[in-house]
Phi, psi and omega in degrees: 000328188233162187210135142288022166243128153303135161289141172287130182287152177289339155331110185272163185345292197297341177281335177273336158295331167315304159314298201296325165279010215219314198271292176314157191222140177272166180261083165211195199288338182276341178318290181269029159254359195238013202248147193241001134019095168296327170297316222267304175352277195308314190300325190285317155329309176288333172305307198275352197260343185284309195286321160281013180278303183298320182290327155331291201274336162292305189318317193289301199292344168285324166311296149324309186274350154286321184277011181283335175214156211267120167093064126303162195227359177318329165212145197269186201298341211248341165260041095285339156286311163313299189297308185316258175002271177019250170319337157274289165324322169314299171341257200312310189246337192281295171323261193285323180257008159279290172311343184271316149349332199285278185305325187292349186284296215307314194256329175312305193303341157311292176287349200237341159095071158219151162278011158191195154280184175299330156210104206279351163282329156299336168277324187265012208250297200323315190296302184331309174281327165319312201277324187293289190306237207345321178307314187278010170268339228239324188282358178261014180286332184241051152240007197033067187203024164301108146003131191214358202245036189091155165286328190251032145050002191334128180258134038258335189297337183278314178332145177296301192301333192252014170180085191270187185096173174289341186307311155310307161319316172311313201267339171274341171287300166335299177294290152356290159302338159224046153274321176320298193310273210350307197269340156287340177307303141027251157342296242265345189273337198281333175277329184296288184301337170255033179192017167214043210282191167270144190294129182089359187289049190301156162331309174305348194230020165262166195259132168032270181299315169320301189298325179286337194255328166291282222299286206287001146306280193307312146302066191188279187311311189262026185273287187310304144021301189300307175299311148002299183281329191294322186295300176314308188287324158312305168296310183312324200288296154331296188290299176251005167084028189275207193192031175288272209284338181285114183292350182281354204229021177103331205264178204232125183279321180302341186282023163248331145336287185299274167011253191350301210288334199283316175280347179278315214276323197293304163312339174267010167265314189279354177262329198246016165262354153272341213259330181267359165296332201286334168303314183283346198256302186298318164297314168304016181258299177265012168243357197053017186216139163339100171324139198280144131104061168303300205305312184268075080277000145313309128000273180303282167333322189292288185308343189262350185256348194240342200238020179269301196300346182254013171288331223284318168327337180296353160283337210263005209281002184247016187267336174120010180275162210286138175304323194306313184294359180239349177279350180275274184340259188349323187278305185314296215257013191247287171341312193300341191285341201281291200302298181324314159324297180336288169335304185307306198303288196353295213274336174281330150302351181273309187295319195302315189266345185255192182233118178243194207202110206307226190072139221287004196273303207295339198281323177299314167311304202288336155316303186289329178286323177302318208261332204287293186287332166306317161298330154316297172311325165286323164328282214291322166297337173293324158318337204226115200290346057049313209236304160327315191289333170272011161230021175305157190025044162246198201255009155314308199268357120336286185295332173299324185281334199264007178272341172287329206258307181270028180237324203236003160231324167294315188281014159261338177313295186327306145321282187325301181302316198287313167263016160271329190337271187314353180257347206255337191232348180051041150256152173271140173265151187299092179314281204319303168316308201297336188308290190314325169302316186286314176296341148315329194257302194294321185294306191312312211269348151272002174294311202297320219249308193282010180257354169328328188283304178316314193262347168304311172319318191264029183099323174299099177324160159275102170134020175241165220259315186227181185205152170281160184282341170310307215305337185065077156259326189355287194298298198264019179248354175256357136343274179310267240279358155286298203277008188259342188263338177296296200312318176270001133327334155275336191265330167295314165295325158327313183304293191321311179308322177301291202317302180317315210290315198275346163283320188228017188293161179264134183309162196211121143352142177270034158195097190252010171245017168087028179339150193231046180206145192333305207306349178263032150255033181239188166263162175238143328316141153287186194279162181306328217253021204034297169302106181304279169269115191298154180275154171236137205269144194214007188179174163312299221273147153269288186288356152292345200265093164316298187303323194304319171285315140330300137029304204216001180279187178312310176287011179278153191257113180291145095045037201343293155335287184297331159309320183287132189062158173286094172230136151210177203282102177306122180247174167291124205297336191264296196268350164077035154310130154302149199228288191185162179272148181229136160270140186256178190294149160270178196303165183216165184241005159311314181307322199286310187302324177286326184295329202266316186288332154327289178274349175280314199276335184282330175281359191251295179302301186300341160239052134081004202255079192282294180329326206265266166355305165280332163301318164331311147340291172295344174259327178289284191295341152318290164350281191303329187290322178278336193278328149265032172300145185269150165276155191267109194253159133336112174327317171293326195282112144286120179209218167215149184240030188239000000 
């Protein structure tokens, strides 16, 4: 059923040096400021989102540890409204979906039998803006001019009178500048899986992870919009004396909720619906069997992308809107539970039938199904308008948001990493370390977390810097703050481990857990070019798939068309029929340059340096006009230039 060798390709030497000249990049500094690599991408994404993770993840333990005991004096309210802020926005927009961005730049093209994404300059324009927007939010913390007004930002409390200073500008100019990376990533996965799938590759035979990463695209695009706008309008509010939220002036303090919210509850499905793709992608490795019930979960994945949007007031019940209008929210946010649910039964019928085979990717799933559903269950309470309006700010909903966030996104990120690990470094990593880590991440992250429901219950709001010792919280905020130091202490052995694979890991196999989806027929790492041969897909499982492995085996004959040049296959979007080969871009130094005029315009805008802001302008679209310029080919050669 599984095989642990890559099959050998039928390509022959010369043909493969020819990839290798066409594909390959040499190692030197324009390689890598220039390079449109979806691997080279995917890796760097995870790096820099690990790192704003980390500054993230400093921010909390500083929190914590003022809060371990009553009246600390460790920060003051005002370096406590910066790190809080932060450390949410990092959390939410720095972070979680840029990293899961990671793997998909990293795997789509892989799993779907392609050489690259669809538009490999746009994909590297996307990191290029990642790395910039978070540099320019993260760089006003030691200037004390960090963001302060909360991750959700709320107006009135937001308003130029009632928080003056840049701070507030950093974060909608910030959000603003990297919604641009986010709705190109976006684009580019949704045109990648539907139009550069492997010849046979049909709806029915695309994987998981894939199906998760199109969904929550298509949630990014009609999602994003909102904040956008919300952002646009705070600065406008802020800057120019505009009155979209002043209620003396005609303008409405709830529309930036609503805004926010059309985009906050869909966003917490775009952070954890690839991390539950990452589930579905791990398990048949390690149960020996096909995940049980594909179609509904696909299903499920569809429904969950579509009935999220209609959720979002259930953020909103303590606000004073008409009651009737929350009994809509409450049915809407009770419903949402059915497809998740759907998922959860899959993935426990999967463990249940299959034979498994204990190892830390698995360990991690089972970490994310325990903590995934204990935060569910607090959901569904939450649902019910009643019981909301009595916790509302307290730190219940604190504990509920990080069982949701870390049950149903770090810890399959964590699987992932621990099981892509040998194909992205082409190392093995250190079971016993990898153990350790994971009981550490797990202990820390309920010690930390589940008694937060307890002093929520007992009355301690969310969002304040210190509390009096009347209160009796004492005891249960040095709890959390013991299990926030457990916690980060496994997430440092997580690190330690990465460091061990790619320093001292023993080389790994190109398929070392019996893998059942295209990337464990490639080598690890894979060739620039992923693919020898391209493959033709006969089933779900491929590489478990005899003909599929034929396919790409010795006796396969390569592609003539596709030897010449960076070329690879355009397919039919429903049944994966071949249509034609298209050339793709070589490495470009455009994406860096346009990315760069970006922030010279967003940072000219936040001091107010309008001059300076319109040249910047003017080089960003000089940029795009060249960068869409058509190039001149050969009449035979079809292609894309993005």
């Amino acid at each position: 059923m599984s095989t642990t060798t890559a099959p050998a390709s039928g390509a022959s030497r010369d043909e493969l040096a020819r990839l290798e000249e066409h594909w390959g990049e040499r190692a030197s500094v324009r390689a890598w400021l220039t390079t449109v690599d979806h691997k080279k991408i995917g890796r760097r994404y995870l790096v820099t989102a690990g790192l704003f993770f980390a500054l993230a993840g400093l921010s909390a333990l500083a929190m914590r540890t003022q809060l371990a005991r009553p009246e600390a004096e460790l920060l003051s309210p005002q370096q406590y409204n910066q790190l809080f802020t932060m450390h949410g926005t990092a959390m939410i927009f720095l972070f979680a979906t840029p990293m899961l961005f990671g793997f998909g730049n990293f795997l789509v093209p892989l799993l779907i039998g392609s050489r690259d994404m669809a538009f490999p300059k746009l994909n590297a324009l996307g990191y290029w803006v990642f790395l910039f927007a978070g540099l320019f939010m993260w760089a006003s913390l030691p200037f004390g001019a960090a963001p302060n007004g909360g991750w959700f930002a709320y107006v009135p409390l937001t308003a130029e009178q009632n928080t003056p200073g840049l701070h507030l500008d950093v974060y909608s100019l910030g959000l603003l500048f990297l919604g641009i990376a986010t709705t190109a990533g976006s684009i580019n996965f949704i045109v990648t899986a539907l139009k550069l799938r492997a010849p046979g590759m049909s709806l029915n035979r695309v994987p998981l992870f894939v199906w998760a990463i199109v969904a929550t695209g298509f949630m990014v695009i009609f999602a994003l919009p909102a904040l956008n706008l919300d952002n646009a309008m705070l600065f406008l509010d802020r800057r120019f004396g505009t009155h979209f939220f002043d209620p003396d002036a005609g303008g409405n303090v709830l529309l930036w909720q609503h805004l926010f919210w059309i985009f906050g509850h869909p966003d917490v499905y775009i952070i954890v619906m690839p991390a539950l793709g990452i589930v579905s992608a791990v398990l048949p490795a390690f149960t020996r069997r096909g995940v049980v019930g594909y179609p509904l979960i696909v299903l499920a994945i569809v429904s969950i992308s579509i009935i999220s949007f209609g959720v979002w007031v259930h953020h909103m019940f303590a606000t004073g809107l008409p009651q009737l209008s929350y009994s809509f929210f409450s049915a809407a946010s009770t419903i949402i539970t059915i497809p998740s649910g759907i998922q959860i039964f899959a993935w426990l019928a999967t463990m249940a039938l299959g034979r498994l085979v204990v190892r830390v990717p698995l360990l991690f799933v089972i970490g994310f199904v325990v903590t995934f559903v204990l935060g569910g269950l607090t959901g569904t309470m939450f649902a019910l308008t009643a019981f909301d309006q009595q916790v509302t700010d307290s730190y219940f909903v604190v504990a509920h948001f990080h069982y949701v966030l870390i049950g149903g996104a770090v810890f399959p990120m964590l699987a992932g990493i621990y099981y892509w690990l040998p194909k992205m470094t082409g190392r093995m990593y250190h079971e016993g370390l990898g153990r350790w880590a994971f009981w550490l991440v797990l202990t820390g992250m309920h010690v930390t977390f589940f008694p937060m429901h307890l002093y929520g219950l007992f009355g301690m709001p969310r969002r304040v810097y210190t509390y009096r010792s009347e209160a009796g919280w004492d005891g249960w905020n040095l709890v959390s703050t013991i299990g926030s130091y457990v916690l980060a202490l496994g997430l440092l052995l997580v690190l330690a481990g990465v460091v061990h694979a790619v320093r001292r890991g023993r080389p790994a196999p190109p398929d070392p857990w019996g893998g059942d989806s295209l990337e464990w027929s490639t080598e690890s790492p894979p060739k620039p070019y992923n693919f020898p041969v391209l493959p033709r897909v006969h089933s779900l499982h491929p590489t478990w798939d005899e003909p599929s492995r034929e396919s790409m085996g010795a006796g396969a004959q390569p592609d003539r068309v596709l030897a010449e040049g960076r070329r690879t296959l355009f397919t039919s979007e429903l049944d994966g029929r071949r249509e034609r080969a298209v050339e793709m871009p070589e490495a470009s130094v455009q994406p860096l340059v346009l990315a760069l005029a970006m922030l010279t315009f967003f940072t000219a805008m936040l001091f107010a340096w309008y001059p300076v802001a319109a040249v910047a302008a003017v080089a960003v679209a000089v940029t795009m006009a060249v960068w869409l310029w058509p190039p001149r080919r050969p009449a035979e050669q079809v292609g894309v230039s993005a």
